[in-house]
C-alpha positions as YAML, in Angstrom:
chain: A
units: angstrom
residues:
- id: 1
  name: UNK
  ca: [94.75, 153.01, 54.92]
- id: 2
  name: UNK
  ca: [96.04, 150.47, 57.26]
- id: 3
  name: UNK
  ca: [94.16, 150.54, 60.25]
- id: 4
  name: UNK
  ca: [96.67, 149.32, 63.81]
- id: 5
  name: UNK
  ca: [94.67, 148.68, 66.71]
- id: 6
  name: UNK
  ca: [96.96, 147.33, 69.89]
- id: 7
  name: UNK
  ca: [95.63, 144.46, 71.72]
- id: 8
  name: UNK
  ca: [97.03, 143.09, 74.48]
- id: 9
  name: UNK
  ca: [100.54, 142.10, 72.89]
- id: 10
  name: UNK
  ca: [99.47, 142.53, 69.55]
- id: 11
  name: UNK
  ca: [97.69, 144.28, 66.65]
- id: 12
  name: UNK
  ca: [95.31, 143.53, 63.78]
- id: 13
  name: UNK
  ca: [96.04, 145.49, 60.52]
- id: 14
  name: UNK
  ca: [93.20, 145.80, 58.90]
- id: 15
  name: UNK
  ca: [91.03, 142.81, 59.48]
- id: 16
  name: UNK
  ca: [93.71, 140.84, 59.65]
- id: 17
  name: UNK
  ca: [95.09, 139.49, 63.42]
- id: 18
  name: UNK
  ca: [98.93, 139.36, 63.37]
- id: 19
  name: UNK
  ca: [99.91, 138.13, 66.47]
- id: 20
  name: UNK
  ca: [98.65, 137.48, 70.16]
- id: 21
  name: UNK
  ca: [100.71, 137.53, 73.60]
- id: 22
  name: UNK
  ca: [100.76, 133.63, 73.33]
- id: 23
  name: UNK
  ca: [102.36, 133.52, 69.79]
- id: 24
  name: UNK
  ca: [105.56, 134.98, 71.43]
- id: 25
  name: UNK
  ca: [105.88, 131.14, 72.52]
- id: 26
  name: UNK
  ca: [106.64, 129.85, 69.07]
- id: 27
  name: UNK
  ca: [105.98, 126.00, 68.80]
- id: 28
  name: UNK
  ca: [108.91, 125.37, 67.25]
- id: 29
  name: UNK
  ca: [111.97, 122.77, 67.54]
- id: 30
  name: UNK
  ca: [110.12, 119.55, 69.72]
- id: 31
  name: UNK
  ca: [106.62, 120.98, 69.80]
- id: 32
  name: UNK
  ca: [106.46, 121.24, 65.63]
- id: 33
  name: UNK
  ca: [104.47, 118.48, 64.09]
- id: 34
  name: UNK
  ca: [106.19, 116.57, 62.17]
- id: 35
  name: UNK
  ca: [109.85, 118.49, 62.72]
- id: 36
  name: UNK
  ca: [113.37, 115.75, 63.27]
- id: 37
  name: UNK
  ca: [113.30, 117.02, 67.01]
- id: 38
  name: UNK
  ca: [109.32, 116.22, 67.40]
- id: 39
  name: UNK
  ca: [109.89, 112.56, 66.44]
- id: 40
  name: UNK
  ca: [113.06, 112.35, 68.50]
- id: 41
  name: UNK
  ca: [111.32, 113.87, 71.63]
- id: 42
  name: UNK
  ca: [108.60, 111.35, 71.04]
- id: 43
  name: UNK
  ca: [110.96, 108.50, 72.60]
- id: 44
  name: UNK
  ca: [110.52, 110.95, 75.82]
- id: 45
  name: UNK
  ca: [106.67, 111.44, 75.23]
- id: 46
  name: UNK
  ca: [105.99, 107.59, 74.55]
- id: 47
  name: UNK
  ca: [108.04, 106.65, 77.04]
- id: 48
  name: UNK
  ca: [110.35, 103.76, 75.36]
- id: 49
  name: UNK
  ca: [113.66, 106.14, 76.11]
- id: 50
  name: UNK
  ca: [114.18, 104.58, 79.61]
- id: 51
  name: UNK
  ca: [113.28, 100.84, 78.71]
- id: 52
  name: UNK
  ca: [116.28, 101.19, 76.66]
- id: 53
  name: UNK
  ca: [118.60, 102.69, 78.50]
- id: 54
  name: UNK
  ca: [117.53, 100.37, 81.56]
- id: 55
  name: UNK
  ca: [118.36, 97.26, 78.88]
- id: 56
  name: UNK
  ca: [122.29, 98.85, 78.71]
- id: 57
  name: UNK
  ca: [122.48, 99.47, 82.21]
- id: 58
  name: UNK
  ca: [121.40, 95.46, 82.89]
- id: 59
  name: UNK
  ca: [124.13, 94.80, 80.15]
- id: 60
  name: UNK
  ca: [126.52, 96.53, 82.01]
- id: 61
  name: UNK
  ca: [125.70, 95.10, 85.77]
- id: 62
  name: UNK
  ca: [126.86, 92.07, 88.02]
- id: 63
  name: UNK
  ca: [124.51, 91.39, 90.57]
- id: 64
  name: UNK
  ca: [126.99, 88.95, 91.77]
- id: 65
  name: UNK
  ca: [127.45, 91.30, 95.25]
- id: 66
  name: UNK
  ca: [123.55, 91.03, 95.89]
- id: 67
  name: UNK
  ca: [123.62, 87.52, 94.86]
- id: 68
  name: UNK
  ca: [126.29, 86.66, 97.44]
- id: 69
  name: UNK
  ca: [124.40, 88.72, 100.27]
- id: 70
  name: UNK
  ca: [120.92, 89.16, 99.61]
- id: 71
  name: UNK
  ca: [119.89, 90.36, 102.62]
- id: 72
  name: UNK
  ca: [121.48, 93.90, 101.57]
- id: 73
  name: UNK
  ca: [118.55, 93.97, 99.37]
- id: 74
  name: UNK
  ca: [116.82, 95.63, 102.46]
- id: 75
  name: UNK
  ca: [119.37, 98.41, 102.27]
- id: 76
  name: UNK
  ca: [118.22, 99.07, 98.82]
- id: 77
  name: UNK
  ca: [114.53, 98.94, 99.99]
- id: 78
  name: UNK
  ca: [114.50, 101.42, 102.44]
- id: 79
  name: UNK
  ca: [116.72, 104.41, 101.04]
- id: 80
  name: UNK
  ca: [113.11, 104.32, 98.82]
- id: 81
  name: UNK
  ca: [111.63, 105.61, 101.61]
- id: 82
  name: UNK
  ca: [112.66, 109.14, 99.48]
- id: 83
  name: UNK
  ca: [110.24, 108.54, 97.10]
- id: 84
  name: UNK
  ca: [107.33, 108.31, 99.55]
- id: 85
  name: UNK
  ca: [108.41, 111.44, 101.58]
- id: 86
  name: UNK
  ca: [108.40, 113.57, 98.44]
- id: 87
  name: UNK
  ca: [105.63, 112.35, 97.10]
- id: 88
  name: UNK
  ca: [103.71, 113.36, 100.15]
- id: 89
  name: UNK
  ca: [105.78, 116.55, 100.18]
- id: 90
  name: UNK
  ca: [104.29, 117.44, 96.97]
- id: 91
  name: UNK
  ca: [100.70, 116.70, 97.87]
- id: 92
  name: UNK
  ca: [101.03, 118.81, 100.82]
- id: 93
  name: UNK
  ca: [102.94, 121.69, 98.12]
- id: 94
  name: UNK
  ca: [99.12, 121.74, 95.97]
- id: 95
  name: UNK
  ca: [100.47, 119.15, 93.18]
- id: 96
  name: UNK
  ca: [97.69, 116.86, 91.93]
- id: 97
  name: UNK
  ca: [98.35, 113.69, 92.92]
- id: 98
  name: UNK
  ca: [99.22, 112.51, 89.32]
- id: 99
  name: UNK
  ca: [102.16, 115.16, 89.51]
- id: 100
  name: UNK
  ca: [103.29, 114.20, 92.94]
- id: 101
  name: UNK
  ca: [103.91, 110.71, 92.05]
- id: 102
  name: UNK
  ca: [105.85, 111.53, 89.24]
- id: 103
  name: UNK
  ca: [107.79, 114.14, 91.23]
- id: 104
  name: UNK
  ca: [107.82, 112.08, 93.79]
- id: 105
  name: UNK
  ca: [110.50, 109.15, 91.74]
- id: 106
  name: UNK
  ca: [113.34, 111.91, 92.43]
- id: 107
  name: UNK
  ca: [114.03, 110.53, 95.54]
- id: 108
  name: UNK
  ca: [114.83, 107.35, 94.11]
- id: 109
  name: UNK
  ca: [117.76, 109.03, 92.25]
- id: 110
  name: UNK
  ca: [116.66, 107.41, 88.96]
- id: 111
  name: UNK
  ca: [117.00, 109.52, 86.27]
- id: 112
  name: UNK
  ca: [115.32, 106.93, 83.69]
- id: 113
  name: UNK
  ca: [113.20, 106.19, 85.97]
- id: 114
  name: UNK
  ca: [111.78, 109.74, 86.43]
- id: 115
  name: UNK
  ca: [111.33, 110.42, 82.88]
- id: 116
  name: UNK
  ca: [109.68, 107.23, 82.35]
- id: 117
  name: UNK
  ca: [107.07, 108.05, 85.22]
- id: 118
  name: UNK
  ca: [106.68, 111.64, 84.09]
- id: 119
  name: UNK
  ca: [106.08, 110.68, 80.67]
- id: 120
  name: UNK
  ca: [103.07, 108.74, 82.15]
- id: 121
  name: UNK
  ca: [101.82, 110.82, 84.89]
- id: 122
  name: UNK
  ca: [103.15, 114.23, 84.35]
- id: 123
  name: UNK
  ca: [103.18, 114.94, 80.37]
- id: 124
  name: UNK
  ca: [100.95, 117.78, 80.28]
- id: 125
  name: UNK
  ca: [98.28, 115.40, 78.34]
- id: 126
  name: UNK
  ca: [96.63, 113.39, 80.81]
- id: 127
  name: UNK
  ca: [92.91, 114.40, 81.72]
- id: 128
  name: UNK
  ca: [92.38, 114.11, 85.50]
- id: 129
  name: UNK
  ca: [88.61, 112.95, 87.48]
- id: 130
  name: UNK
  ca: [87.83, 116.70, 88.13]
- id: 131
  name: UNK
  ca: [88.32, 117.76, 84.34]
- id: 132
  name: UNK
  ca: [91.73, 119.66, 84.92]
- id: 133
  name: UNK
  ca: [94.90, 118.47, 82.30]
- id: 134
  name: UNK
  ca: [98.57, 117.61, 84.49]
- id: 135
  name: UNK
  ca: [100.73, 119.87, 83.76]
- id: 136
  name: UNK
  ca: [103.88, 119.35, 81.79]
- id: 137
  name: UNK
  ca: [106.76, 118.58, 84.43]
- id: 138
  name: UNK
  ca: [108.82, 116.23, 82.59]
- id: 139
  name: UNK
  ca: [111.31, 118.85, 81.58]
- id: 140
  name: UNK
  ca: [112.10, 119.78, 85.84]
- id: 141
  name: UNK
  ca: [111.80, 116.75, 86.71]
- id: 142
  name: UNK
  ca: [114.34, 114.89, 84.72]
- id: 143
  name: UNK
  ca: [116.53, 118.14, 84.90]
- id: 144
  name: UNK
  ca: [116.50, 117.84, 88.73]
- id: 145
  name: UNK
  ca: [116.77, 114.22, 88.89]
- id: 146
  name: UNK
  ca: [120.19, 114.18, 86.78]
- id: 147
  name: UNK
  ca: [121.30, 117.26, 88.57]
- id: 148
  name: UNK
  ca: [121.06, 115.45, 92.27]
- id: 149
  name: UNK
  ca: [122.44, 112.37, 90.94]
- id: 150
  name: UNK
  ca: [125.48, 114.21, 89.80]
- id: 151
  name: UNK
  ca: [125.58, 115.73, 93.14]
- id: 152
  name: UNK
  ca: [125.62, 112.83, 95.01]
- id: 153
  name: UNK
  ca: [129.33, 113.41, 96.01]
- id: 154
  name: UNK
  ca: [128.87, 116.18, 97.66]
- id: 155
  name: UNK
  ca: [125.40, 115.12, 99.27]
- id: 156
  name: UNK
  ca: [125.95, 111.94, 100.92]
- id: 157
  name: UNK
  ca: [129.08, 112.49, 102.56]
- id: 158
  name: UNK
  ca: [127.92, 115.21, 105.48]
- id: 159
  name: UNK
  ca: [124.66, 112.71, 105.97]
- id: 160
  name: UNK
  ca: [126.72, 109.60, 106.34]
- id: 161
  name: UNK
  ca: [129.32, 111.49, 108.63]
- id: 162
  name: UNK
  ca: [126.18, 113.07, 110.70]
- id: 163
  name: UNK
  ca: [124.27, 109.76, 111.65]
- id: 164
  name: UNK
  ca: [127.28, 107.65, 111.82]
- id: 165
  name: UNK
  ca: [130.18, 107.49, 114.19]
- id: 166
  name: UNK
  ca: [133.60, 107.07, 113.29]
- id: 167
  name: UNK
  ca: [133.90, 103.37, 115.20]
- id: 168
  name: UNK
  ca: [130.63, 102.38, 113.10]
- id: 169
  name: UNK
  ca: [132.71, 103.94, 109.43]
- id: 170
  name: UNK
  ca: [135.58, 101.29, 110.22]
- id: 171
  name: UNK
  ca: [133.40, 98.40, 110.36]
- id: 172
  name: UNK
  ca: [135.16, 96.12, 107.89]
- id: 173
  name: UNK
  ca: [132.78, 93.49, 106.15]
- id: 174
  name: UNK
  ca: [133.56, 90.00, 105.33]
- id: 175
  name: UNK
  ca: [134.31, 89.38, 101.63]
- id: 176
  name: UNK
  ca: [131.22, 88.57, 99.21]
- id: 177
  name: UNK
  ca: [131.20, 84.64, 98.41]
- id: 178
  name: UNK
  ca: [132.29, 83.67, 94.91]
- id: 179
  name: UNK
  ca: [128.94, 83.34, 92.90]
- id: 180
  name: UNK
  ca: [128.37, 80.75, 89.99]
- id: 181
  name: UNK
  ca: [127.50, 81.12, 86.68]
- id: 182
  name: UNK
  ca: [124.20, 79.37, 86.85]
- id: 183
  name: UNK
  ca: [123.35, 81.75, 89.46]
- id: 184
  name: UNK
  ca: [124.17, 84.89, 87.32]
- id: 185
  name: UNK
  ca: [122.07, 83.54, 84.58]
- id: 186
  name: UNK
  ca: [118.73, 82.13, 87.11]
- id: 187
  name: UNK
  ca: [118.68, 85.34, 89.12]
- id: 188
  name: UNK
  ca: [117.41, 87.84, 86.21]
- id: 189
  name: UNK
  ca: [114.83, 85.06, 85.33]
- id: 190
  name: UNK
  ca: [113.77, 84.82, 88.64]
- id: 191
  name: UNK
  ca: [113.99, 88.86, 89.25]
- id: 192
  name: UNK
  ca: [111.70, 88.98, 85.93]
- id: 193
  name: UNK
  ca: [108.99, 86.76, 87.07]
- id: 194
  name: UNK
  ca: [109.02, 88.12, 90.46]
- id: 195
  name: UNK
  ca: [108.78, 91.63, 88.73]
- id: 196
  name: UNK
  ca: [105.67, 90.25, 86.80]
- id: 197
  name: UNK
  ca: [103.52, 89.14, 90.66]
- id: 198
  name: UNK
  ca: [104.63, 92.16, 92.37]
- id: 199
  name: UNK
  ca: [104.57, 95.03, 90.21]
- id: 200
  name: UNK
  ca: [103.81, 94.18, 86.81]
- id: 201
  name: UNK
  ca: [103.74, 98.03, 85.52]
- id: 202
  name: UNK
  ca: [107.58, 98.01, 86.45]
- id: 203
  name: UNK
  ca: [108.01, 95.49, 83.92]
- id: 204
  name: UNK
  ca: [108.89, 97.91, 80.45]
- id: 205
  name: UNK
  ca: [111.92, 99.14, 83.35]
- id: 206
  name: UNK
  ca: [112.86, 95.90, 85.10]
- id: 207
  name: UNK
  ca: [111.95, 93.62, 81.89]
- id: 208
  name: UNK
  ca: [114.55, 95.48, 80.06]
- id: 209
  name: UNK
  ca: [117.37, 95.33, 82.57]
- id: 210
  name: UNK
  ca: [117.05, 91.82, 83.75]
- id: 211
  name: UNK
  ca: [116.83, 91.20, 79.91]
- id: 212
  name: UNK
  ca: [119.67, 93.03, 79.34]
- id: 213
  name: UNK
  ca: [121.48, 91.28, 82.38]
- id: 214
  name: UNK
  ca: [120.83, 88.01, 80.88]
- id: 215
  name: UNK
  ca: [122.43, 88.56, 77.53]
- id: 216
  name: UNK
  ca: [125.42, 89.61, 79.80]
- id: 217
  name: UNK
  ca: [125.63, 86.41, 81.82]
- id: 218
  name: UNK
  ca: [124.68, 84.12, 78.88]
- id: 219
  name: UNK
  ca: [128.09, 84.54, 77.60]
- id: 220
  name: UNK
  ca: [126.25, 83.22, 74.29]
- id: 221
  name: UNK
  ca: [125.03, 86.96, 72.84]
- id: 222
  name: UNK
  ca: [128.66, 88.89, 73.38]
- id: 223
  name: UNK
  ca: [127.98, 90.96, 70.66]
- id: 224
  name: UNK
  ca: [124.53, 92.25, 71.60]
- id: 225
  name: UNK
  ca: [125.61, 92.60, 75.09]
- id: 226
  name: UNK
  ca: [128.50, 94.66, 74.11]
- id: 227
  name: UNK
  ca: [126.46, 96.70, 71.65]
- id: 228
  name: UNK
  ca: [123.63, 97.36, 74.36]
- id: 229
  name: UNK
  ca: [125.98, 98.61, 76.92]
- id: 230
  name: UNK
  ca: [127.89, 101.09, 74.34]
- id: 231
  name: UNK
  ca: [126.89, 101.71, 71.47]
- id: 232
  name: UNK
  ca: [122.90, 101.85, 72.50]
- id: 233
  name: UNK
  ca: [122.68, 103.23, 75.32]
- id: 234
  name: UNK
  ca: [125.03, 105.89, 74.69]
- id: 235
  name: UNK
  ca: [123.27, 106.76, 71.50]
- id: 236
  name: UNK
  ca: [119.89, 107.43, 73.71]
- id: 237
  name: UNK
  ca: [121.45, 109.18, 76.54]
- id: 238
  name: UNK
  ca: [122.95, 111.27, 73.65]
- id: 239
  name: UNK
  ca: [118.78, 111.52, 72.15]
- id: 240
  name: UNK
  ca: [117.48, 111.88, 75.51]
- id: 241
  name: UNK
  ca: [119.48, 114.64, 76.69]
- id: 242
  name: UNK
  ca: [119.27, 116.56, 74.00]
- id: 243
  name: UNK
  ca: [115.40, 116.18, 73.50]
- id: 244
  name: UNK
  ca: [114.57, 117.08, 77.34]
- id: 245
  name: UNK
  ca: [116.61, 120.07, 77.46]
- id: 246
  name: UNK
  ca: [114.95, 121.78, 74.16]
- id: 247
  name: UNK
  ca: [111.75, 120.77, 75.66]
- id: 248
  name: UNK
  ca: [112.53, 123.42, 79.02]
- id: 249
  name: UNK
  ca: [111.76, 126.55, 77.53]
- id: 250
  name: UNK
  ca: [111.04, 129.21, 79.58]
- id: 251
  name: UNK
  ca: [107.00, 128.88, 80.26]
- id: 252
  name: UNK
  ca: [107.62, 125.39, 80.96]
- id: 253
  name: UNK
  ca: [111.02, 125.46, 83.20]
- id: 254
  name: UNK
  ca: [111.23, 129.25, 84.91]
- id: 255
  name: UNK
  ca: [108.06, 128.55, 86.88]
- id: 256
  name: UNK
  ca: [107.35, 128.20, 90.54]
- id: 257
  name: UNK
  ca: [106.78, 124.35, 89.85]
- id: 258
  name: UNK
  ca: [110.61, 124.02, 89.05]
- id: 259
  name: UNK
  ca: [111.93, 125.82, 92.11]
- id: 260
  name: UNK
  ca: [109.21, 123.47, 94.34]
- id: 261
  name: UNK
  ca: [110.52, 120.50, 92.39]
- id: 262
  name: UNK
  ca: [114.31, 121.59, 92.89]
- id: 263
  name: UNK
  ca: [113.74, 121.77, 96.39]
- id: 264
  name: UNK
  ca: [111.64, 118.67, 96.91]
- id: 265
  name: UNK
  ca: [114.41, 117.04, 95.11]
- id: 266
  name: UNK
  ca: [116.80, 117.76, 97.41]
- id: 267
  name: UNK
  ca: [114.85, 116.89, 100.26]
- id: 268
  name: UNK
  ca: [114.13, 113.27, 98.78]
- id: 269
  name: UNK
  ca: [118.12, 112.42, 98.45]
- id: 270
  name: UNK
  ca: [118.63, 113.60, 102.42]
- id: 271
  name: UNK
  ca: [115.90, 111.53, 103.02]
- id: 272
  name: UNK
  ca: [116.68, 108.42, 101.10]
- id: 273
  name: UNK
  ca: [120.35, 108.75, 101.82]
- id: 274
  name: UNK
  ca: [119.36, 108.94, 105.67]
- id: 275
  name: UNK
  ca: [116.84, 106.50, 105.82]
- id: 276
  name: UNK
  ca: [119.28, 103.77, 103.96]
- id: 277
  name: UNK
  ca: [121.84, 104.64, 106.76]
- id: 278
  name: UNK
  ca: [119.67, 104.52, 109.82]
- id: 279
  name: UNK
  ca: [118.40, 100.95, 108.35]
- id: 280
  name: UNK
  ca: [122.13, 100.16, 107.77]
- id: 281
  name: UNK
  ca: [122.84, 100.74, 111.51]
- id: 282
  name: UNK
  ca: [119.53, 98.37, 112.75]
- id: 283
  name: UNK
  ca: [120.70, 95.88, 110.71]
- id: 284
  name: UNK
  ca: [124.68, 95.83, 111.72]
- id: 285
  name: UNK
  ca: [122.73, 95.82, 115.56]
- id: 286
  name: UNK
  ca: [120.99, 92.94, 114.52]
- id: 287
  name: UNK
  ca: [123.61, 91.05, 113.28]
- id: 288
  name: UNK
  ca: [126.15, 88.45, 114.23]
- id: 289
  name: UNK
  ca: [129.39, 89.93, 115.66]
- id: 290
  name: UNK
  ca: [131.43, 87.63, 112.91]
- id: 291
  name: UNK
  ca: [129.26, 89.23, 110.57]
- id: 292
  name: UNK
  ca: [129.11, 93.01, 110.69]
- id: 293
  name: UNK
  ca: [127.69, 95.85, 108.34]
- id: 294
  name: UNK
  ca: [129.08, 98.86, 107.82]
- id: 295
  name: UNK
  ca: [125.74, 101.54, 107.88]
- id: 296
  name: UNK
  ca: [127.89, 103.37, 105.46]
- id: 297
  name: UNK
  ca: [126.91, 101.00, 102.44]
- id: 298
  name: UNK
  ca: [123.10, 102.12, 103.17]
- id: 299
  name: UNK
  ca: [124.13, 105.04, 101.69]
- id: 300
  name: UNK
  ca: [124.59, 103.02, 98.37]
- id: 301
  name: UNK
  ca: [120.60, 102.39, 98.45]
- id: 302
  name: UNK
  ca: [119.68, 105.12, 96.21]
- id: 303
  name: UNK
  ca: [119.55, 104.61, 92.54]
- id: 304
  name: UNK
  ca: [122.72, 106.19, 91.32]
- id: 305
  name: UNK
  ca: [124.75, 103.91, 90.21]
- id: 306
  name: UNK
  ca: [128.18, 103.43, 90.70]
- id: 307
  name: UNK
  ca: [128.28, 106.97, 92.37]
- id: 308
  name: UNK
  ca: [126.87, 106.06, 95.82]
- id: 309
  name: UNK
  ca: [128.84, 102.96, 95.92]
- id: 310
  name: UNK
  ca: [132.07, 104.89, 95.54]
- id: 311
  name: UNK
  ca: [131.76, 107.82, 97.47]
- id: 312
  name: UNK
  ca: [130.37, 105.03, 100.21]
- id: 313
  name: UNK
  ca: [134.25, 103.09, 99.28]
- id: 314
  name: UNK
  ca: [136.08, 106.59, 99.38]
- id: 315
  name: UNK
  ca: [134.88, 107.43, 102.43]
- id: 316
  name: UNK
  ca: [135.79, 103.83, 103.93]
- id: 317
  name: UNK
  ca: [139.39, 104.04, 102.45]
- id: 318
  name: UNK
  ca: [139.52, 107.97, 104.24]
- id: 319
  name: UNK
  ca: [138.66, 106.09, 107.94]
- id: 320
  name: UNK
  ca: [140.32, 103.19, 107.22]
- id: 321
  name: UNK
  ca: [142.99, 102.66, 103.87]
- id: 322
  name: UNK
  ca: [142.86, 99.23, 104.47]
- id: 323
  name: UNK
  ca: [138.54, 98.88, 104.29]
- id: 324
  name: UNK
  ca: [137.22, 98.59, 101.16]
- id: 325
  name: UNK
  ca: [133.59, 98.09, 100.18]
- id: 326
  name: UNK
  ca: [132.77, 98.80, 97.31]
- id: 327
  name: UNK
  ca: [131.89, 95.28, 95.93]
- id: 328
  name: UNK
  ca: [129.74, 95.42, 99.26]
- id: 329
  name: UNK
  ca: [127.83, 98.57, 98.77]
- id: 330
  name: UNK
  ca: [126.78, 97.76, 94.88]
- id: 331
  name: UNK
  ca: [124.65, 94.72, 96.92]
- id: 332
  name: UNK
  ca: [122.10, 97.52, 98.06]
- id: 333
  name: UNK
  ca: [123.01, 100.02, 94.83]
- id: 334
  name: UNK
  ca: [121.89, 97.52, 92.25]
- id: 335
  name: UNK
  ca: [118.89, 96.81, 94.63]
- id: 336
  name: UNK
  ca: [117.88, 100.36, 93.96]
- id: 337
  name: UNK
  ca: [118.19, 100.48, 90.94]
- id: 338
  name: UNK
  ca: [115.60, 97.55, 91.63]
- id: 339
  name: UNK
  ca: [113.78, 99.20, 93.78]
- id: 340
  name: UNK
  ca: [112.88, 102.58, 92.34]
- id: 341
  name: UNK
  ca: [111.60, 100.81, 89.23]
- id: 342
  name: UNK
  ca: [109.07, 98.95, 91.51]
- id: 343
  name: UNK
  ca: [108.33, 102.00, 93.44]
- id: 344
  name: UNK
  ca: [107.37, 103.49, 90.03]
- id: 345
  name: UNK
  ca: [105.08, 100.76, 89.06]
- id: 346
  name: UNK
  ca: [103.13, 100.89, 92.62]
- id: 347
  name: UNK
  ca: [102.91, 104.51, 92.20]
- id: 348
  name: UNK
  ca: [101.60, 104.30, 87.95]
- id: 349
  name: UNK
  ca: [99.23, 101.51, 89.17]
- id: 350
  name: UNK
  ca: [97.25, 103.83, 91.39]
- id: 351
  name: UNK
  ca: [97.82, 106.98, 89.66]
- id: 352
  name: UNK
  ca: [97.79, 106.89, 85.82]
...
């Protein structure tokens, strides 16, 4: 006779165990060895997703605007101030500091980025100095990083309209200088080397898109160019989208870590998107009177690029129709871009 004996969740018939409460969480789809979705979600795991879609994105970008005005840089600089704030935010919240770095890259508005540094710091893997394992937040964090970035219309505007005044929003900016060719093609040389002395774990990130850049500005490699801003890195945003959202089932997403990382996450793009304005407004008081800047265009300091940089020209055209800067404001967007990659590489130097 078959003997059924309930435990917990589940029975044993005979001698025989058929299932326990943890086997309701089949490890199926991305987490079975060996399974079409397992390999695919190993570009997330490994980390070379990002690299790749940071080589299109260089393919795709003129850095002639930051070339032209390179002080604007600064712009791009501080909106990073974001990343710090959360990261401290989520120290304070009981993350381990592994986990607060990596949710910490939100606030640079990245998503690339994110994933890249959650794949490294926060992959549910990594053995920490006190013995514990870092738990699995890549899923969260990359959802939450996307979901902000596509939110940055609605964001930004009630920020830049708070800490600026309308006087300051018609500021019009002198036009960007024409830039050369031979400066198009030194300036992603000199970003990579500069890359290597600063922060040399940015360099799988910022190696890629000042690589890509250069097959761009060459004018010699059309045809890799062209196929690294289409083809390539639409065929991994297609891979990487698909493998991060099976990997958010529900004991990994519907947690109290997701609703603390939603929330940080929001925090970090007020923050950033402040903190890029207030510097905006220092630097137009610092400046010559025949050469203004509009704090709006610190706005454009977080990583999401082109959508700061228009919602920062929208918002121009709706003070003024006649005051457009969008070639201005993808000086500190591109800078960002730039900028969160580094921040990422500080924070994986002391942390992974």
């Amino acid at each position: 006779p078959l003997l059924l004996i309930p435990i917990g969740m589940g029975v044993i018939i005979g001698n025989i165990p058929m299932f326990q409460a943890v086997d309701f969480n089949l490890k199926l789809g991305i987490y079975e060895p060996g399974s079409v979705m397992n390999i695919l979600y190993s570009g997330v795991v490994s980390g070379w997703y990002p690299p790749l879609i940071f080589l299109g994105i260089g393919a795709m970008t003129d850095f002639s605007s930051l070339i032209s005005n390179p002080r604007l840089m600064i712009l791009g600089a501080a909106a990073q101030i974001g990343i710090f704030v959360t990261f401290l935010g989520a120290l304070w919240l009981g993350f381990a500091p592994p986990e607060a770095g990596a949710i910490g890259i939100i606030g640079g508005a990245d998503g690339p980025t994110a994933i890249f540094l959650s794949s490294k710091l926060a992959n549910g893997m990594n053995v920490m100095a006190n013995g514990e394992t870092v738990k699995n937040l890549i899923g969260p964090i990359a959802i939450a990083a996307y979901s902000y970035m596509a939110l940055v219309p609605v964001i930004q505007p009630p920020i830049i309209n708070l800490l600026t005044t309308k006087k300051e929003r018609k500021i019009k900016m002198k036009p960007p200088r024409a830039v050369s060719r031979l400066e198009k093609i030194i300036f992603p040389i000199i970003g990579l080397l500069l890359t290597a002395f600063i922060s040399p774990t940015a360099l799988p990130l910022l190696g890629m898109l000042f690589f890509g850049n250069l097959l761009k500005e060459s004018t010699v490699t059309n045809r890799l160019a062209d196929t690294a801003s289409n083809a390539l890195i639409n065929t991994i945003t297609i891979l990487l989208g698909v493998t991060v959202g099976a990997s958010t089932q529900a004991d990994v997403f519907l947690t109290k870590d997701s609703i603390l990382i939603f929330g940080l996450g929001a925090a970090s793009f007020v923050v950033a998107t402040a903190g890029g304005v207030i510097f905006g407004k220092i630097m137009n008081w610092l400046s010559p009177k025949d050469r203004p800047i509009n704090p709006m265009i610190g706005a454009a300091g977080v990583s999401a690029v082109p959508d700061s940089a228009r919602v920062v020209q929208t918002m121009g055209l709706q003070n003024d129709p006649t005051n457009h800067l969008l070639m201005h404001a993808m000086a500190p967007n591109v800078s960002g871009v730039i900028g969160s990659a580094v921040a990422a590489g500080i924070l994986l130097s002391f942390l992974m």
